[in-house]
N, C-alpha and C positions, 0 to 999 in steps of 0.2 A: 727709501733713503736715496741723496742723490748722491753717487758715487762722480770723480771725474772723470769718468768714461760718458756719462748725460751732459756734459759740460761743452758744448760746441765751442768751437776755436775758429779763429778770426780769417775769412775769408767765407765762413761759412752764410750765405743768402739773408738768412733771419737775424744775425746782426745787423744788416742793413736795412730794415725794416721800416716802418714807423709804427708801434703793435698798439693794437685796438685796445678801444677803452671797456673794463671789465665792468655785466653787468652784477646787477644785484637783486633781488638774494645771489650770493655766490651759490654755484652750483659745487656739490659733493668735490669734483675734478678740480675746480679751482680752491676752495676750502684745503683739499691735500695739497693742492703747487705751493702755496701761501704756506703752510706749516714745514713743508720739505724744503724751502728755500732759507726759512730762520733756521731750521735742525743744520740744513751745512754750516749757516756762518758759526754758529754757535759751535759744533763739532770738529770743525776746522781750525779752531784757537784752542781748544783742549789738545794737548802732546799727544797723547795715550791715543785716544781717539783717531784723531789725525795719523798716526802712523799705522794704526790698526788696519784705517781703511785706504791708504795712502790718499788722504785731503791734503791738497796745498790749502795752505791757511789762507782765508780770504774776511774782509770785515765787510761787506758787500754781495750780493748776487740777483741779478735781475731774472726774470723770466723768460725774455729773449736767450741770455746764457745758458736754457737747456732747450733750445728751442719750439717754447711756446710766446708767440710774438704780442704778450700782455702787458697791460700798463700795471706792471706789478714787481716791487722788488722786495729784498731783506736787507738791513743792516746791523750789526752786532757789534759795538764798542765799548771796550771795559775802558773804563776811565778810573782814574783816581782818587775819585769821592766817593767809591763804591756806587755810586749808579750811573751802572753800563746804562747804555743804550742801546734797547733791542727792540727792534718792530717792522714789520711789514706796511708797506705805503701800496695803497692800491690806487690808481690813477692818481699819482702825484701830482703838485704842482708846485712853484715857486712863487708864491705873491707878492712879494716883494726884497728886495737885494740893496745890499752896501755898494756905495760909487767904488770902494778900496777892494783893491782884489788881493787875493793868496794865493799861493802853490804850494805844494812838497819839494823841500829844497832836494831831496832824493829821487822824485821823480814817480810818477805813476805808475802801479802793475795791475794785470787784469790777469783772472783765472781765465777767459780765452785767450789769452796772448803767452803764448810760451817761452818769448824772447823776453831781453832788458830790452828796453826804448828808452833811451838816452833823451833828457829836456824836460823843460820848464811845461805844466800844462794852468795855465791861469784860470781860477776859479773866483766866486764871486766869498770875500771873506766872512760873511754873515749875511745869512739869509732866514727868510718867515716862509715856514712850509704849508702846504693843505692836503690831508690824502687820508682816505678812506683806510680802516682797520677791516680785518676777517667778517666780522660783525653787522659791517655796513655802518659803522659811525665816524661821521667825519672827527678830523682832530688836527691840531694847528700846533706848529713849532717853532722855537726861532735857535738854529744850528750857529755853529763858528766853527774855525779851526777843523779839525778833521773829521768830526759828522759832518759840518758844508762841503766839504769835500768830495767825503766819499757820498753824499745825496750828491752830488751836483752830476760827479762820476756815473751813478747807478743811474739818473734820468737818463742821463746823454745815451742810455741803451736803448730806451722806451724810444728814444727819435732815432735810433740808426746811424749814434755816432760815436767812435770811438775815439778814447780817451786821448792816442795821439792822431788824431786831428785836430787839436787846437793845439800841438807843437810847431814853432816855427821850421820848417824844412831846411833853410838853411843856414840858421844860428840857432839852435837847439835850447840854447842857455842863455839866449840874449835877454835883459835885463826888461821889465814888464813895470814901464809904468804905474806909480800908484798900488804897488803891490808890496808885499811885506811878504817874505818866505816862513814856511809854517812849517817847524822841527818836529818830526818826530819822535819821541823817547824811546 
């Protein structure tokens, strides 16, 4: 189980990474990163849980975040139609994006980043995913609003980039063309 003590924090080398593409058959090691990656976000949004083990809540975690530098993340999103969205992306990718971008008018958090970071992070508002399941079978999406988000977030680990680098440095909050802010509930 991944506790946040396996949770590397930001300045550590393998965030900045660009992590290899995972092969396949997965091996036994990658099989478990891939299942312990879903069990935090998934355990991380349960109270009980989450305080048990002291998880900060995360809908999100890549593989670089405990550092193995894999093209491999989780993400966990209970929505309001009753179907969450839960699955592991193993070498993801973006095949195609909306010209209109989004942000969180609240601003971005990462379980490496122990700080608020104040500002706008532009994301692309609807995107068509592709990426490999546990199994080896490819599978295709098309995200908005806050799964495009938090995918877009969780690649940007796989290349070595964190979330505020695409804040402006010195207007934080300045106004992003072609963009619509995306509310959280």
């Amino acid at each position: 189980m991944i506790l946040m003590n396996d949770i590397i924090r930001e300045g550590h080398p393998t965030l900045r990474e660009r992590s290899a593409e995972v092969t396949f058959p997965l091996s036994e090691q990658d099989k478990q990163l891939a299942s312990e990656l879903l069990e935090y976000v998934i355990h991380s949004q349960d109270d009980a849980i989450a305080e048990k083990y002291g998880l900060r809540a995360g809908i999100g975690l890549a593989a670089p975040q405990v550092n193995q530098p894999k093209r491999m993340f989780a993400l966990h999103i209970e929505q309001e139609n009753d179907k969450d969205l839960s699955f592991v992306a193993i070498n993801p990718r973006i095949v195609s994006h909306s010209v209109e971008q989004t942000y969180l008018s609240t601003g971005e958090g990462c379980l490496s980043v122990d700080r608020e970071v104040e500002g706008f992070v532009p994301r692309y508002a609807r995107i068509t995913i592709k990426a490999f399941d546990a199994e080896g079978n490819e599978f295709k999406k098309r995200l908005k609003g806050l799964p495009a988000i938090a995918f877009q977030h969780e690649l940007d680990h796989l290349n070595g980039i964190m979330f505020y680098d695409h804040i402006d440095a010195k207007e934080p909050y300045k106004d992003i063309p072609g963009a619509s802010p995306f509310e959280r509930e």
